[in-house]
Each structure stands twice: as structure tokens, then as C-alpha cells.
N, C-alpha and C positions, 0 to 999 in steps of 0.2 A: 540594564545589561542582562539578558539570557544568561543561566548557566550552560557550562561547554555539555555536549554528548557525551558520554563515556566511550572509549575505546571498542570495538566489536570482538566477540569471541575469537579465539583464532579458528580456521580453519580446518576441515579433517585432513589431513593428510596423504594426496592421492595414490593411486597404485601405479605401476612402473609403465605400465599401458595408456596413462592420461595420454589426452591432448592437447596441445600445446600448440596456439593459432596467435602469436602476438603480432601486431601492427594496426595499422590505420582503422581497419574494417577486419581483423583475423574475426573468425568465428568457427564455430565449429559448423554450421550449416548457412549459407544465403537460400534464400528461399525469393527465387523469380515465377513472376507470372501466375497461370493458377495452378495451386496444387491441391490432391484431394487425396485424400486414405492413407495420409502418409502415418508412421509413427517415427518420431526421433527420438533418440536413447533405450534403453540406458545409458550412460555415458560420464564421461568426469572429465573436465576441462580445467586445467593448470592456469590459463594463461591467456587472453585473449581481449579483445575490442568488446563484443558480444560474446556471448553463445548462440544462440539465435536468430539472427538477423531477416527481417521480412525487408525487401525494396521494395522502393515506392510505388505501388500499382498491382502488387503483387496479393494474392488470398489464398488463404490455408481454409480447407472444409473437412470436416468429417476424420479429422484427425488427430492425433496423439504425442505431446511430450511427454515419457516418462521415464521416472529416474536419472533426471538430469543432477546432478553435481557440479557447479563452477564458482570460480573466481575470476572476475576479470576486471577490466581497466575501467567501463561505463556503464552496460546493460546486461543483465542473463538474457532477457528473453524480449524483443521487440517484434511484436504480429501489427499488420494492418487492420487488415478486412479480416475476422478469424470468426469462422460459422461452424457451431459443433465440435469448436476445440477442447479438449482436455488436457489440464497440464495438471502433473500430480508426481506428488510422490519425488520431491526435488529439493537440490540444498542449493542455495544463490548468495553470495558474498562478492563484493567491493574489493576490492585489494586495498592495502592499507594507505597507500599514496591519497590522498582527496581530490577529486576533479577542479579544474579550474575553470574560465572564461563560458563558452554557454553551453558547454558538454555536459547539461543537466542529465545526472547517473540515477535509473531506474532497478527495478530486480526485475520486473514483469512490465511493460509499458504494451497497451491494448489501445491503438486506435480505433476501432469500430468493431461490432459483430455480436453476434445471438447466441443464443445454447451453448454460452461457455462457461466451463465449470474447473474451477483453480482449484485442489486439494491438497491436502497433506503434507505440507512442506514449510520451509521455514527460507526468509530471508533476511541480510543485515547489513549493512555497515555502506551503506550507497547516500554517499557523502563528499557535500563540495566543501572548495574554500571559505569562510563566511570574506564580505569586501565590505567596508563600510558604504550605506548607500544602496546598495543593490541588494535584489531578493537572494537566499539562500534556497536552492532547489536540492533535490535527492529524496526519492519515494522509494518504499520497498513494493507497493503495486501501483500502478497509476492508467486509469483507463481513462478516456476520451466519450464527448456525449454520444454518438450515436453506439454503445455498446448495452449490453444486459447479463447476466447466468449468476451465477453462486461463488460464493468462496466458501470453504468447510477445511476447519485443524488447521490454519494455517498459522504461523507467528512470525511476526516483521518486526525487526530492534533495529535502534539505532539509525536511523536515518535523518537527514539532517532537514529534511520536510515531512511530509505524512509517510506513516506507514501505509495505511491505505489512502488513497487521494483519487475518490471514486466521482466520477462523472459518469451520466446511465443510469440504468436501472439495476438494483443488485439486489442479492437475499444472503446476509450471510448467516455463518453458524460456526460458534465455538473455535472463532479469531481473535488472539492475541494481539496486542501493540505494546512495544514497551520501549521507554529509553527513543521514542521520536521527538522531533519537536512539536508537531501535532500530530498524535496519536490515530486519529483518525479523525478524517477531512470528506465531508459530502458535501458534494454540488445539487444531487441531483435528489430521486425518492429512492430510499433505502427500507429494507423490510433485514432486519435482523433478529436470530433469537437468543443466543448468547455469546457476548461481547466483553471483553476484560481488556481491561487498559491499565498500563504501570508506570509511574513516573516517567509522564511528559515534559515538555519545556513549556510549552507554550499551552496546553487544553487537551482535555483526554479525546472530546466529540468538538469539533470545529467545523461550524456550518457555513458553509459559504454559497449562499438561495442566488441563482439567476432568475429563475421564475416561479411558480408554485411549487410547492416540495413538500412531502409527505413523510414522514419517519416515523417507524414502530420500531421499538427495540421492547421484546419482551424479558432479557435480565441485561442489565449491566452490570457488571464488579469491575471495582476503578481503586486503586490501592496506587498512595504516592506518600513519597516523601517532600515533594516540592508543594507550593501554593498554586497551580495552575487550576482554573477554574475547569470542575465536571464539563459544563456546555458552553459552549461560546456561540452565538449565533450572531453574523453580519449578513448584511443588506437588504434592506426595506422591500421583502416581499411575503407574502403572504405565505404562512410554512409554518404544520403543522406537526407538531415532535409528541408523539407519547413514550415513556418510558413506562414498562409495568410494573419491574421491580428494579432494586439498586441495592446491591454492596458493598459500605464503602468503606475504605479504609485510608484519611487523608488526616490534614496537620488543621491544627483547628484556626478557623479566620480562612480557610477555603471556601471562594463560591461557587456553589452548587450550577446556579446559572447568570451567565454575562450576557447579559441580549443587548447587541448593539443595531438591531436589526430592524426597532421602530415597534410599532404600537400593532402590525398586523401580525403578529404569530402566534402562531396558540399553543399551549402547551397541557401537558397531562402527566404527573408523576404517581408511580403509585407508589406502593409499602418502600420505605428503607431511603428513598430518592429525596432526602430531606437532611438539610447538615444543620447541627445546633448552633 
């Protein structure tokens, strides 16, 4: 038995000006068909489905969320096709109710797209019912394979699956996860250079290889009070992980690494990436 998530911070507090979009699909923007050059927000959403919302078929180019602020019932922020997007500078919370049935709750959910770069913001508390039997979903970022760009200062808590749960190609920089149940979850090649991870549930790095896969992390710091193992790696492909350095600060009889992924991977740890 998992221990439970802790509780998410509360909220800020919005201004008398919020918006307030509740129902099926409220959001504070749908976004149809193609759009380009847009910027959305600042803004601050009380209440709503999304904030966000892309429909299906639709592409955002060359554009801008920023200073977005919300709380809502599923996603902050769902793009399709998103080429040259920037989102930055944004605060995304869960409402405290926990999603049920397959209304798997996102903060940023990215199906496909290029030159896209996530900054400066924090997301939390995007969380389902646990059912016995069935998987528990809710990610504070979650991108899809045909996507790529950067994450930078971001921190994702509390989430009752990955805080990042990256399919695609990414780089990040000076990303937080704390309080997930896998802290950070790759599918795909990742190029990271400083990484902190805090009291997981299940694994600070959870690797999950579909096919060849590549991973540089030049610092990790990973500080827990639980037993969840530094790396966990599943499925029998060929995936090659170097870590250069590591900080670590865990309960002793933690393993460093779990490879349940077969005899092809390779690995490379340097200074610190080593538990007694």
C-alpha cells in the first residue's frame, strides 16, 4: 500500500475581477481551428472545466500564455498542435474535489508541437480518486510523443501520477517535483541539467523506454523521507541514462537504482550518485 499524497497548498486568493467559467467545458478561452500571434492573459480564473481549452483539430503558432492564474475542475491548460508556444509565468491548481471515472486531470497537457518552452511557474494538486484495480492518473505536465522545447523554474507538487510525464524530446532546467507519486516519468530522450526531486511515492526518475532512449541529467538533488527508489527503469529496450552528479538526501536501505528493464541499458553515475 502506497502512502496517501499530502493535501495541496491552498490557493491565492483571486481578485474581485476573476473569471469564473463553471460547467461541462467552462474555460476561459476555446481555441478553434488555426490560430497564430495570439497572447492570452494575464488573467486569473476562479472556477472552471479548463482554462485553456484547444479542440480537436485546432493549432496555436507563434504564441503566448502569460500570467495565467487558475483553479479549476480538470486541466489549466490543454493545446493540440502548439508550434512556438510560450507559456510562462503561471500558477495552476486542481480544486480540491479529486476527479473521478476517466476525467484524467492535467495542469499543462501538450499533444504535439515544436519550439515550445514552459517557464516559470508552478503547478499542484491535479488529482484522481485512487479505485482499487485501475491505474491512478493526474500529472502537473504531460506531453504526448510527437512534441519537443524546454521546461525552466518550474515546480509541480502533489500530483497523483507524474509531475512531469514527458513523452518527446525535452531539455530541462532548474525543475522541481515534489510530493508526486512519480516525480518525474520519461518516455522518451530527455537532456536535463538541474533536477530536484522531493518525497515521492513511488520513484524520484521513472523510466518508462518504448524504444531507444537517451538521458543526461547533469545534477540531480533528490531529498525524501520515504523509501522510493532514485531510478526506476521498465521495459526491455535499449536506454542509456548518465547522471553527472547527485545530492542526495534519503532514509538509509533506499535504492539508488531499480532496473526492471533487462540487461540492455546502460548506465553512468558520477560523484555523489552512489547510496551506502
Amino acid at each position: 500500500m502506497c502512502p496517501a499524497l499530502p493535501s495541496p497548498a491552498a490557493p491565492v486568493t483571486p481578485p474581485v475581477n476573476a473569471v469564473s467559467k463553471p460547467g461541462v467545458n467552462g474555460a476561459l478561452i476555446v481555441l478553434k481551428g488555426a490560430q497564430s500571434g495570439m497572447t492570452i492573459g494575464p488573467a486569473r480564473v476562479t472556477a472552471g472545466y479548463r482554462a485553456v481549452e484547444a479542440e480537436s483539430g485546432s493549432s496555436l503558432r507563434d504564441s503566448s500564455i502569460t500570467g495565467l492564474t487558475a483553479v479549476v475542475e480538470r486541466d489549466g491548460i490543454r493545446l493540440r498542435d502548439a508550434q512556438r508556444v510560450t507559456i510562462e509565468n503561471f500558477d495552476l491548481r486542481m480544486r480540491a474535489e479529486l476527479q473521478t471515472g476517466g476525467n484524467l486531470p492535467e495542469g499543462i497537457a501538450i499533444t504535439s508541437g515544436s519550439g515550445i518552452v514552459i517557464r516559470n511557474g508552478t503547478l499542484s494538486g491535479f488529482r484522481m480518486v485512487e479505485v482499487p484495480g485501475k491505474y491512478t492518473n493526474g500529472d502537473g505536465i504531460a506531453t504526448e510523443g510527437k512534441s519537443s522545447g524546454t521546461i525552466t523554474n518550474v515546480t509541480s507538487s502533489i500530483n497523483t501520477d507524474g509531475g512531469y510525464d514527458l513523452k518527446g524530446t525535452w531539455t530541462l532546467d532548474n525543475v522541481t517535483a515534489e510530493a508526486n507519486s512519480r516525480n518525474f516519468r520519461f518516455w522518451d530522450s530527455i537532456t536535463a541539467r538541474t533536477i530536484t526531486s522531493a518525497n515521492p511515492v513511488q520513484a524520484h526518475i521513472w523510466v518508462n523506454a518504448t524504444g531507444p532512449q537517451t538521458i543526461v541529467i547533469d545534477k540531480l538533488i533528490a531529498t525524501s523521507t520515504t523509501d522510493a527508489p532514485i531510478l526506476r527503469v521498465e521495459n526491455d529496450h535499449p536506454v542509456s541514462i548518465t547522471i553527472k552528479s547527485c545530492v542526495l538526501d534519503v532514509p538509509a536501505g533506499t535504492e539508488f537504482l531499480f532496473n526492471a528493464g533487462g540487461n540492455r541499458s546502460k548506465f553512468s553515475f558520477g560523484p555523489g550518485c552512489k547510496l551506502p
